[in-house]
C-alpha positions, 0 to 999 in steps of 0.5 A: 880786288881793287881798292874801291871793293877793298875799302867798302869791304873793310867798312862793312860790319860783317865779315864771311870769316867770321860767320857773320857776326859784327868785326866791331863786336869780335874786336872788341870781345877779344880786347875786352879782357887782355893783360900785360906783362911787366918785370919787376924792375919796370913795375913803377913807371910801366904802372905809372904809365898805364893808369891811364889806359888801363881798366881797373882790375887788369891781369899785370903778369909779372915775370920773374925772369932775374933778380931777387924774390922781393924784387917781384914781390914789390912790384906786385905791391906797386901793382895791386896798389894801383887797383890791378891784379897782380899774377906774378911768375913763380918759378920753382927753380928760383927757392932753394928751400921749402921755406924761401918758397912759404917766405916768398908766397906768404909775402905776396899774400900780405904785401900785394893780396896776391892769392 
């Protein structure tokens, strides 16, 4: 293919692969409802940083990859704070007790109206 054919390609608004349908359009559906992903330890500036180019209402996972529960509980609280949804990782291995675990999820509850 040479790349007169290449471009006029690329520029057309339907493509065989996809049936037909307009590539803006799919391109668009697929970024329309995406997440991000932070640790808590980044939650302030990622969150800080991403006011700005990030729908209200946007899934931010929070990954519980170290660190102490309260860790992710704050940073789900920075998050829901700044009008995103915050869906932390909740790991079972991470409680060792029943109760850390209620402590934990009651926290969340309260503090980042994770539910």
């Amino acid at each position: 293919m040479n790349i007169g054919a290449l471009q006029r390609r690329i520029e057309e608004p339907t493509n065989d692969v996809l049936g037909g349908r307009d590539i803006r359009a799919v391109i668009r559906n697929l970024i329309d409802d995406f997440s991000i992903e932070i640790l808590p330890k980044e939650a302030e500036k990622k969150i800080g940083d991403g006011r700005s180019h990030l729908r209200r209402g946007t899934r931010v996972y929070i990954a519980y990859t170290s660190g102490c529960p309260d860790e992710v509980v704050n940073a789900a609280q920075i998050v829901h704070e700044a009008s995103f949804v915050p869906v932390p990782h909740i790991p079972a291995r991470r409680f060792g007790s029943l109760s850390e675990f209620r402590g934990f999820i009651e926290a969340l509850a309260k503090r980042a109206s994770v539910r």
